[in-house]
LUMMI-256257 format. One record per atom (N, C-alpha, C): x, y, z. Coordinates in steps of 0.02 Angstrom, whole numbers, padded with zeros to 5 digits, always signed. Example, Ala and Ser with C-alpha at 12.3 -4.5 7.8 and 13.67 -1.06 7.14 Angstrom:
! residues 2
+00660-00284+00390/+00615-00225+00390/+00660-00165+00390/+00642-00112+00354/+00684-00053+00357/+00645+00002+00394/
END
This chain:
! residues 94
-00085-00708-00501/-00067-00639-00506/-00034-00629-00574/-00079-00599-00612/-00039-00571-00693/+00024-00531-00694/+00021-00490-00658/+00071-00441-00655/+00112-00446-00595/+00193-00432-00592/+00210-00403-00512/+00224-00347-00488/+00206-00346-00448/+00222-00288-00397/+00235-00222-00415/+00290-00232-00436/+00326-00171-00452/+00307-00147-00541/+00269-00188-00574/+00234-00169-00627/+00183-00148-00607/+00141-00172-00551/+00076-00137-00515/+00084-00064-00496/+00167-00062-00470/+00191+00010-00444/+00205+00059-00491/+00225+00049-00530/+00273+00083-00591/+00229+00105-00633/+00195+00166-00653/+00164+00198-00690/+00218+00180-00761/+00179+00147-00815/+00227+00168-00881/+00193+00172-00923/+00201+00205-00995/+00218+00239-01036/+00191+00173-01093/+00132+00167-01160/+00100+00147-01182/+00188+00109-01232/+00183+00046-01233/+00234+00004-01274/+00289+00009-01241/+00304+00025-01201/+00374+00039-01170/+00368-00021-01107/+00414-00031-01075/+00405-00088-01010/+00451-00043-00976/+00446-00057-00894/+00465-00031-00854/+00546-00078-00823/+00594-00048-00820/+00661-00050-00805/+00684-00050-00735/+00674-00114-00717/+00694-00077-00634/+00766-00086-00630/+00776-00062-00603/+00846-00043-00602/+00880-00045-00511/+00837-00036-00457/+00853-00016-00410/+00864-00093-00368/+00923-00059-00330/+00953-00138-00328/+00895-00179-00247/+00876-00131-00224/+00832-00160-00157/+00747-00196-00174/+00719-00163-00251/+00686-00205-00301/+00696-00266-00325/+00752-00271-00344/+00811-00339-00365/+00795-00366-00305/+00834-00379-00263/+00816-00375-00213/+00757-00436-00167/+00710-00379-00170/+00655-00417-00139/+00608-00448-00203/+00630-00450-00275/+00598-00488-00299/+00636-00570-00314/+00682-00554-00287/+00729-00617-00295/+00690-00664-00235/+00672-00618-00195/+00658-00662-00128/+00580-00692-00129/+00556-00651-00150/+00471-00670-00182/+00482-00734-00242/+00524-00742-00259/+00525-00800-00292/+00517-00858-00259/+00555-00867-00193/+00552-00917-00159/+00509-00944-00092/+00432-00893-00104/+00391-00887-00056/+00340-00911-00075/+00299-00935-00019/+00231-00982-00058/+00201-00902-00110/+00132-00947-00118/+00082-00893-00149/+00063-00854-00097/+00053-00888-00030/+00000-00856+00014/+00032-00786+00043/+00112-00802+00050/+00160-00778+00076/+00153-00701+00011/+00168-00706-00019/+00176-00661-00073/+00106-00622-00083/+00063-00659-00089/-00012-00626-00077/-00021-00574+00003/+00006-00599+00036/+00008-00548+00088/+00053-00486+00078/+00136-00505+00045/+00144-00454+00039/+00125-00410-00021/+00087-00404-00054/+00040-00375-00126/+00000-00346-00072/-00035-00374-00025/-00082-00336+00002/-00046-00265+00043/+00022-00287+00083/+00049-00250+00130/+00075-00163+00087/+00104-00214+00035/+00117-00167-00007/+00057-00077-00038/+00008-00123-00038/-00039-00096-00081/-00069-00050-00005/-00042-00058+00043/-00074-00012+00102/-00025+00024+00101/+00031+00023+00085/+00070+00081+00081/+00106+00128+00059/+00049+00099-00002/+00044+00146-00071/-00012+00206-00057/-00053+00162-00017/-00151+00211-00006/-00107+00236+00049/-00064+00238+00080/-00053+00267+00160/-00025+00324+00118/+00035+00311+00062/+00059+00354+00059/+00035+00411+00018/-00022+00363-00050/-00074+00430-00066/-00113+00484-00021/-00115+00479+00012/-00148+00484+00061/-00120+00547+00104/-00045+00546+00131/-00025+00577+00145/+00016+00622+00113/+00033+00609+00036/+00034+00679-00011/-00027+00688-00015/-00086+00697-00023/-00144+00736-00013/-00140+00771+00031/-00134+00750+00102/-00129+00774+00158/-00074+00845+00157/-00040+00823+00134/+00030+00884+00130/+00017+00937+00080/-00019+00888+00016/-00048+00935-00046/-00082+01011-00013/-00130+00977+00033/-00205+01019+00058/-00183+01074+00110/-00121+01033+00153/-00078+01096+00200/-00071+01136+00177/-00014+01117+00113/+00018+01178+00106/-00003+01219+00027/-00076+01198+00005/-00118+01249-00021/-00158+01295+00030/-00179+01265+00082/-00205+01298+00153/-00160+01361+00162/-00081+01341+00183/-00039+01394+00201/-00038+01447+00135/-00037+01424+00084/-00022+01473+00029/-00079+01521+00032/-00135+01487+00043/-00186+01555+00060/-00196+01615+00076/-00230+01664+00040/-00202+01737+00077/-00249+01773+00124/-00315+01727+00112/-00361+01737+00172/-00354+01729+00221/-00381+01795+00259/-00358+01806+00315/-00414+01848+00356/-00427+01825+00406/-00498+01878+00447/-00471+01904+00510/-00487+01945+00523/-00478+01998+00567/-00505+02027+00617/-00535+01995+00687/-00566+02008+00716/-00564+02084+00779/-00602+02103+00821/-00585+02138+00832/-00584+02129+00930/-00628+02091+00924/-00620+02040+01011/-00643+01971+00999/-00637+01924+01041/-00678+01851+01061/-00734+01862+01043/-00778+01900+01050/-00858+01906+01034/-00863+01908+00974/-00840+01951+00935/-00858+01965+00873/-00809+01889+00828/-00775+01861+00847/-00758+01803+00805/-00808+01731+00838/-00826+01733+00891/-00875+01681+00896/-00930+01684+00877/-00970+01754+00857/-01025+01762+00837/-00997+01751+00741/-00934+01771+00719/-00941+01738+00630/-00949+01644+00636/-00908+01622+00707/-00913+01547+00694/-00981+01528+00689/-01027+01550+00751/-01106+01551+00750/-01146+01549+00674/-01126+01622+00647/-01160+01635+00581/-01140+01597+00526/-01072+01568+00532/-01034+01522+00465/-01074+01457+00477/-01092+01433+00552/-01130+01356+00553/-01194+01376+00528/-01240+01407+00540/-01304+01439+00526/-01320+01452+00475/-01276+01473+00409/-01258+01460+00349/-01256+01425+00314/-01237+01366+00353/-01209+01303+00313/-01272+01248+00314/-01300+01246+00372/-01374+01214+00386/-01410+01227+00339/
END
């Protein structure tokens, strides 16, 4: 592994190196020192799922709450006339 972890994590900035500073980083890289490879390779992997979990779910939140900001809005006037737009919106799309 070329890089660790938290250089994998840390978006930086072209010539500059990244500063960690946070003491629960410290931390668990103190402790990855004293773990096999295999051990440490698992957690790179564990890690890296909950990075995609968490991309994942700012998207998720992104897409809500552009959804809510929306100002579209339809207006039906009974049950019939909104199941017949769902009808015509699939029929459309085919």
């Amino acid at each position: 592994m070329s890089e660790t972890i938290t250089e994998a994590a840390l978006p930086v900035a072209a010539g500059t190196t990244a500063a960690v500073t946070n003491p629960d980083i410290e931390r668990i890289n103190g402790i990855l020192q004293v773990l096999s490879p295999e051990r440490v390779k698992e957690i790179a992997d564990f890690t890296a799922f909950l990075a995609e979990k968490e991309r994942k779910h700012k998207a998720f939140v992104d897409e809500t709450l552009a959804a809510e900001a929306s100002t579209e809005r339809y207006t039906f006037k009974n049950s019939n006339e909104l199941i017949q737009a769902a009808i015509d919106s699939v029929s459309d799309d085919a």
